[in-house]
C-alpha positions as CSV (number, residue, x, y, z in Angstrom):
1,X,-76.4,-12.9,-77.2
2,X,-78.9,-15.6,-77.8
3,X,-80.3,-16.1,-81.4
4,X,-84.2,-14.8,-81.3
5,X,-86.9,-16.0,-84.0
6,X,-87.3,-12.9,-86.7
7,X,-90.5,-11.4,-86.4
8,X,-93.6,-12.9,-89.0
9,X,-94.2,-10.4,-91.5
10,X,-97.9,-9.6,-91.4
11,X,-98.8,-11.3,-94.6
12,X,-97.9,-14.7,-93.0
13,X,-99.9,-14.2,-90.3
14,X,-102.7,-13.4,-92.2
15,X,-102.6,-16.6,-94.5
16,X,-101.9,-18.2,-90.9
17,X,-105.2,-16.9,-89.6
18,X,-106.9,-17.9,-93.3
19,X,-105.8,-21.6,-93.0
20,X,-106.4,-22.2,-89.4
21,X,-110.2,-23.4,-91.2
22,X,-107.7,-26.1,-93.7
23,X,-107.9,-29.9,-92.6
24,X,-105.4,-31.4,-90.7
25,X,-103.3,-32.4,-93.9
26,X,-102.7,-29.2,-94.9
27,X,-101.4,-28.6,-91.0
28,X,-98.8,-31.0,-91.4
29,X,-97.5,-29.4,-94.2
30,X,-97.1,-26.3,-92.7
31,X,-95.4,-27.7,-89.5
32,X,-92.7,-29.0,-92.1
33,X,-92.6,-25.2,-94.0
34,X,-92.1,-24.0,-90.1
35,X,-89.7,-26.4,-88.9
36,X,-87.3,-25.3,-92.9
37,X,-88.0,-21.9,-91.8
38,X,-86.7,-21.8,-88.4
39,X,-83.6,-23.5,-89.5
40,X,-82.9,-21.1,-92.3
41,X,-83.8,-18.3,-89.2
42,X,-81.3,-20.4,-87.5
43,X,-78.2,-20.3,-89.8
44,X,-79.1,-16.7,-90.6
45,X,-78.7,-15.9,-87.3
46,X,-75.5,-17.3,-87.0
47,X,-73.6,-16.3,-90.2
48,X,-75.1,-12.8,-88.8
49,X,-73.4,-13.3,-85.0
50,X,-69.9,-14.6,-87.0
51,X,-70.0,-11.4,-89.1
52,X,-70.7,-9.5,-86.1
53,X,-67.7,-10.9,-84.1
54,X,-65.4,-10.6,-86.8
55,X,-66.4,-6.8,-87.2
56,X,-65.9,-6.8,-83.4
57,X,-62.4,-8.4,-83.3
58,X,-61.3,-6.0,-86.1
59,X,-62.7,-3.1,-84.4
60,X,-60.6,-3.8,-81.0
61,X,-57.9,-4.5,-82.8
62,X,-57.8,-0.9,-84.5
63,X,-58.7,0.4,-81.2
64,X,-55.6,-1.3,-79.8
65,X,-53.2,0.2,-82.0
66,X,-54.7,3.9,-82.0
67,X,-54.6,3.2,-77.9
68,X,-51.3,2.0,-78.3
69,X,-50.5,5.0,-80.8
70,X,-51.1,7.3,-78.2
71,X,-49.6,6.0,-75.4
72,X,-46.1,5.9,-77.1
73,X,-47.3,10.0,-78.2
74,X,-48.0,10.3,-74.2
75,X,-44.9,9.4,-73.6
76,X,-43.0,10.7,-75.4
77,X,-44.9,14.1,-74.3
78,X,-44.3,13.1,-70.6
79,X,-40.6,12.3,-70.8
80,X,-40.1,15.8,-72.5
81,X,-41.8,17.5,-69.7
82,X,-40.1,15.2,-67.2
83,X,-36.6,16.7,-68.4
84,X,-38.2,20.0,-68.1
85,X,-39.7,19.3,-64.6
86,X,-36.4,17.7,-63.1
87,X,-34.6,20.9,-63.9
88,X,-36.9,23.4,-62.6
89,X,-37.3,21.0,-59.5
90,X,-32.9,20.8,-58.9
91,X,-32.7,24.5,-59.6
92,X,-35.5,24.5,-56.7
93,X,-34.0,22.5,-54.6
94,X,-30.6,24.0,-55.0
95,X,-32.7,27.6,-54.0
96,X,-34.0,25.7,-51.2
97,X,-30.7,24.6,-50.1
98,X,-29.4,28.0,-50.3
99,X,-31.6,29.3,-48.3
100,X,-31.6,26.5,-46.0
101,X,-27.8,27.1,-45.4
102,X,-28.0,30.7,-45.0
103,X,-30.7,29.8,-42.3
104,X,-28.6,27.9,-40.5
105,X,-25.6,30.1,-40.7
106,X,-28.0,32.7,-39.2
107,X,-29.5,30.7,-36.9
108,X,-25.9,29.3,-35.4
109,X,-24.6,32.7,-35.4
110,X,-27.3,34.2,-33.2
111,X,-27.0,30.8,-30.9
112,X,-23.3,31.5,-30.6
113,X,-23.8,35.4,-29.8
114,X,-26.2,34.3,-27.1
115,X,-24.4,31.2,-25.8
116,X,-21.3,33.9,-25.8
117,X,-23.6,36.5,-24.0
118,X,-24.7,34.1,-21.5
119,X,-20.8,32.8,-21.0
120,X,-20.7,36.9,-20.4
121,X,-23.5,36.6,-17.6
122,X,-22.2,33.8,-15.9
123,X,-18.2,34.5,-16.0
124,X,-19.9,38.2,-14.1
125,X,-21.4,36.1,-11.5
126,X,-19.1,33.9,-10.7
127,X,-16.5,37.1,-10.3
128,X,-19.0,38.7,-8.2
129,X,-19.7,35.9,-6.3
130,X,-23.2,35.4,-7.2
131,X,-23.9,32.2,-9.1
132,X,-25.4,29.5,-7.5
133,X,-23.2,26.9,-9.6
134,X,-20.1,28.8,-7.8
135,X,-21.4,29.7,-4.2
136,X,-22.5,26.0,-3.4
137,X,-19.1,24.1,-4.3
138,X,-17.5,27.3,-2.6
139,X,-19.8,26.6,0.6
140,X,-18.8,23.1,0.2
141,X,-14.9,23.7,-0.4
142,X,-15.4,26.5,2.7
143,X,-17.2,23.5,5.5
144,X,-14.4,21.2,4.7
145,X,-11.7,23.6,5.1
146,X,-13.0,24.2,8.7
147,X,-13.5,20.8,9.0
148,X,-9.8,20.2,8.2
149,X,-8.6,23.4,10.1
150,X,-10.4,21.7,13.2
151,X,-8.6,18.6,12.4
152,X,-5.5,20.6,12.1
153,X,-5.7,22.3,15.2
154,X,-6.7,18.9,17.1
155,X,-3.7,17.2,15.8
156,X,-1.2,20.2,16.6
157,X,-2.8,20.2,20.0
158,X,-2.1,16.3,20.3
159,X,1.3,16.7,19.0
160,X,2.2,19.7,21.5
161,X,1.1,17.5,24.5
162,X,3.3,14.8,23.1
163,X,5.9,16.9,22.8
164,X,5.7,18.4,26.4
165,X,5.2,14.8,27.8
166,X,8.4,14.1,26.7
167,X,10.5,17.2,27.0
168,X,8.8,16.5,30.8
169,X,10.1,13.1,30.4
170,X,13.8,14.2,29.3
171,X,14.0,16.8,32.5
172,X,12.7,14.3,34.7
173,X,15.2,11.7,33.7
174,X,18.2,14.6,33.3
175,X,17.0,15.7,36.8
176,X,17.2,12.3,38.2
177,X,20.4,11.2,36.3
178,X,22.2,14.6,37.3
179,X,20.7,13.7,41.1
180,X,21.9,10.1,41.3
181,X,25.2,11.3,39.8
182,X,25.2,14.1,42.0
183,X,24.9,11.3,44.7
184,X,27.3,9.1,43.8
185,X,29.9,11.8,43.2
186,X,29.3,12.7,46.8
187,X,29.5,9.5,47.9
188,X,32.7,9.1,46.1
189,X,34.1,12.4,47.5
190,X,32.9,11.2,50.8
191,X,34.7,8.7,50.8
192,X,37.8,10.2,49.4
193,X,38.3,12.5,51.5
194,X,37.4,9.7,54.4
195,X,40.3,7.9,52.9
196,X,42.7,11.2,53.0
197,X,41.9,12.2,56.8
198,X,42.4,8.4,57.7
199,X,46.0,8.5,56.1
200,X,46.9,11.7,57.7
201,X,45.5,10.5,60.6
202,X,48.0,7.8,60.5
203,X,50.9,10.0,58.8
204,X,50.5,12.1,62.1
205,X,50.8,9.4,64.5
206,X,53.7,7.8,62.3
207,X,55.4,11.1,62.6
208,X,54.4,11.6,66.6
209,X,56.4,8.3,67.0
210,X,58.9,8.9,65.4
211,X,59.5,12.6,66.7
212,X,59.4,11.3,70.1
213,X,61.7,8.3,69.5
214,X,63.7,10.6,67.8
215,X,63.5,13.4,70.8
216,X,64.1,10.3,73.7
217,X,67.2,9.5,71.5
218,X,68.2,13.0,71.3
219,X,67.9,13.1,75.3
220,X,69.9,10.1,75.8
221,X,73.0,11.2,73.7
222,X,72.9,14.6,75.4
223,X,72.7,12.5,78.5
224,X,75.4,10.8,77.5
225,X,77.7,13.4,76.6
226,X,76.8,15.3,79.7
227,X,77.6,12.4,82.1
228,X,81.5,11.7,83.3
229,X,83.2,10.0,80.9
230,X,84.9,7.9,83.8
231,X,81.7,6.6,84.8
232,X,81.0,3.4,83.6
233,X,78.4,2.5,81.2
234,X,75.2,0.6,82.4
235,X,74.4,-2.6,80.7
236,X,70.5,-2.6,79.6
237,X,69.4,-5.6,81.4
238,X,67.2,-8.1,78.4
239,X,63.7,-8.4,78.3
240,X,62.1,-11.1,80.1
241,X,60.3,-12.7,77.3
242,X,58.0,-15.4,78.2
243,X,56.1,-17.9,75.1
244,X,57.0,-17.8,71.8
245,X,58.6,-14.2,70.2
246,X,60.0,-12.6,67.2
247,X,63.7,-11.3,67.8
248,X,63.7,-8.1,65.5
249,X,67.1,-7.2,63.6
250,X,66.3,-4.3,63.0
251,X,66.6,-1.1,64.7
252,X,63.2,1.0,66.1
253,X,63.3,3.5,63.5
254,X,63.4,1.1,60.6
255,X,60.5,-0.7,61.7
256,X,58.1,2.4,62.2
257,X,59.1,3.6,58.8
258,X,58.2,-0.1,57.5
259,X,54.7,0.0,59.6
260,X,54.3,3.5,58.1
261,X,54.6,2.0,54.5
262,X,52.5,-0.7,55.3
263,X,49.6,1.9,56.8
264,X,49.7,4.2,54.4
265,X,49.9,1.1,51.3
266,X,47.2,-0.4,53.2
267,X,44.8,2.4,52.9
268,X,45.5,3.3,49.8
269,X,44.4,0.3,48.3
270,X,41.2,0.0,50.5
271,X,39.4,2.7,48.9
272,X,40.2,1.3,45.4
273,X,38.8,-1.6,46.7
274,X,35.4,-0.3,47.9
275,X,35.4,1.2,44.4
276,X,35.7,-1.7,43.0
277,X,33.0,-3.4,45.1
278,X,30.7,-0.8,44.4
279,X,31.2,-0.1,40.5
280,X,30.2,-3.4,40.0
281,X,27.9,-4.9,41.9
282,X,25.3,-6.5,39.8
283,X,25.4,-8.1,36.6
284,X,23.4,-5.5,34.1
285,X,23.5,-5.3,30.1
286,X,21.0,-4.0,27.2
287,X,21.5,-5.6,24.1
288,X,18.9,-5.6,21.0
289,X,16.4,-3.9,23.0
290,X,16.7,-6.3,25.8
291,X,17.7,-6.2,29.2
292,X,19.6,-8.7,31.3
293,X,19.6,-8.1,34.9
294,X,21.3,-11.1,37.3
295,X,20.5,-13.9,34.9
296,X,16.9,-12.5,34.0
297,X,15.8,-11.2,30.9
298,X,13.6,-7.6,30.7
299,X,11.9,-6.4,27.9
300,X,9.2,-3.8,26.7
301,X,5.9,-4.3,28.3
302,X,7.3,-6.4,31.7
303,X,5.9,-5.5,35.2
304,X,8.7,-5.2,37.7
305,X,9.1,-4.0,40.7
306,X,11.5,-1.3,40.7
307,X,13.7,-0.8,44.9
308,X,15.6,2.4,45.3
309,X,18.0,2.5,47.7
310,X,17.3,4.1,50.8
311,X,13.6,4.4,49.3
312,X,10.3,1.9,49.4
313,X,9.5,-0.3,46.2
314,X,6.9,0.7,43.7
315,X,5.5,-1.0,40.6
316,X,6.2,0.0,37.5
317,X,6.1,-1.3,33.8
318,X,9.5,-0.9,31.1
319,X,8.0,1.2,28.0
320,X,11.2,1.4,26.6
321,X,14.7,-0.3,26.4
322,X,18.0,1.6,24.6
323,X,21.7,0.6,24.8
324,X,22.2,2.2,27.9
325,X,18.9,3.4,29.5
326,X,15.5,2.0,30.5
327,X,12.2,3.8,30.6
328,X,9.6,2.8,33.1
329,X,6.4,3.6,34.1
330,X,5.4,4.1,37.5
331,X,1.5,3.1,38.8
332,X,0.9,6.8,39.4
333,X,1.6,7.9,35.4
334,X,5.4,9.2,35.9
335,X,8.0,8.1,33.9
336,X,11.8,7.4,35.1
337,X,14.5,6.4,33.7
338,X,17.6,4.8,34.9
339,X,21.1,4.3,33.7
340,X,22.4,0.4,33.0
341,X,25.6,1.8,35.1
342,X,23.1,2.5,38.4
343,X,21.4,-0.8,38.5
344,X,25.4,-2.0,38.4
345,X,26.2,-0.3,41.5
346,X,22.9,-1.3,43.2
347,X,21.4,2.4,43.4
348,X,18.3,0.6,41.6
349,X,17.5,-2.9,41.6
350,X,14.7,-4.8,39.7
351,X,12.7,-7.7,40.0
352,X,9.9,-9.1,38.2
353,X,6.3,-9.5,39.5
């Protein structure tokens, strides 16, 4: 704080009030005794402030230590009762987890009891038939079995009809295979026995021949033996041949059993001829699903147009080809097969569009 004049004892101002009546000369000396005294105020007042802060200094220093004193006291106090709070707050804690755990344990226990009942419930439902999480997959798993049933019963229809279409098509083409066999056989047959009555035909006028040269020579020896024997024989007068002729050395007989030979050889082989001709008339082959008919080539998916003999031509399309058979189609929707062997003999013949 700031150093403040010391108060004027009242004696001074009382000899101040006395003198104020002295001439100036005595004023000046009492300026100078003013001026002396308010230095000596002066340095009094400042050995009194160094005092002051020395007392201070010492003072805050003491007050230091004793603070200082009892902080080290304070803690030593406070660690002790930290040691003593630590343990009663683990043994709490510990008590606290205890409890904590039995809690839970409880608390898991009754959630599996009721998870378990509700398992219960559920499992009951679905048994009975009953929970929604079972009846709607079940609806689901129910439309598409009807759905594939349907599907089921579609294809078995379809595969039915495709069966029948073509146990139709095998009777058709057995039917028509046994009828052009049937055909041919009789034709064969026909022919046959053509060939047999033609050769009797001829064996019975070969033996006609012969059993009347042979009864006109009988007559002329029985003539002969019956005649005189004196009687003189009559020379056979010769033919009268005119242009050019064949003189015969041999006798009648001879030569009708030679003519007979040559008839009956003759129509022997004519038959096997005609067979021949008519195994084989066209030049017809299947090879790697292909067929070649008179230098033309057939395969699947060719329109032709099919002539049956005796029979008008129709239109028809080859759906299949096999070693010795060939499916067609006909423009009406029938199906026929023929043999590599018929279109051979001619029954069927084929020619493309």
């Amino acid at each position: 704080m700031p150093a403040q004049p010391a108060p004027r004892e009242p004696e001074e101002e009382m000899e101040a009030g006395g003198d104020s009546e002295v001439p100036e000369a005595n004023g000046e000396l009492e300026e100078d005794r003013e001026r002396e005294a308010g230095q000596e105020m002066i340095e009094e007042s400042g050995e009194d402030h160094e005092t002051e802060r020395g007392s201070d200094l010492e003072e805050s220093e003491a007050e230091e230590e004793e603070e200082e004193e009892e902080e080290e006291e304070e803690e030593e106090e406070s660690s002790e009762m930290d040691d003593e709070d630590c343990e009663r707050r683990r043994v709490e804690c510990l008590d606290e987890m205890s409890d904590l755990e039995k809690q839970f344990l409880e608390l898991k226990e009754k959630l599996f009891r009721e998870r378990l009942s509700q398992v219960k419930l559920k499992l009951d439902e679905v048994m009975a038939g009953r929970a929604g999480e079972y009846r709607e997959p079940l609806a689901i798993l129910q439309r598409n079995m009807q759905q594939r049933t349907e599907v089921a019963g579609v294809y078995r229809e379809l595969c039915l009809q495709v069966i029948r279409h073509k146990y139709d098509c095998e009777i058709q083409g057995a039917l028509q295979h046994l009828e052009s066999e049937r055909t041919l056989l009789f034709d064969a047959m026909k022919t046959e026995l053509l060939d047999k009555i033609h050769r009797l035909e001829e064996d019975r006028q070969s033996i006609d021949i012969t059993s009347e040269w042979w009864s006109d020579e009988m007559r002329g020896k029985k003539c002969k033996r019956r005649s005189h024997p004196s009687r003189p024989e009559r020379k056979k007068k010769a033919p009268l041949v005119s242009g050019p002729y064949i003189v015969y050395m041999l006798r009648d007989i001879d030569i009708l059993e030679d003519w007979t030979a040559i008839k009956k050889a003759k129509a022997a082989l004519l038959p096997l001829k005609k067979k021949a001709d008519n195994r084989q008339q066209y030049s017809a082959r299947c090879e790697g699903g292909t067929l070649f008919y008179e230098g033309e080539r057939f395969s699947k998916g060719n329109t032709i147009l099919l002539e049956i003999k005796d029979d008008s031509a129709s239109q028809a399309v080859i759906t299949a080809v096999s070693t010795g058979e060939v499916w067609l189609r006909r423009t009406n929707g029938s199906k026929t097969k023929i043999y590599v062997s018929q279109l051979q003999k001619g029954k069927y013949t084929i020619r493309k569009v």
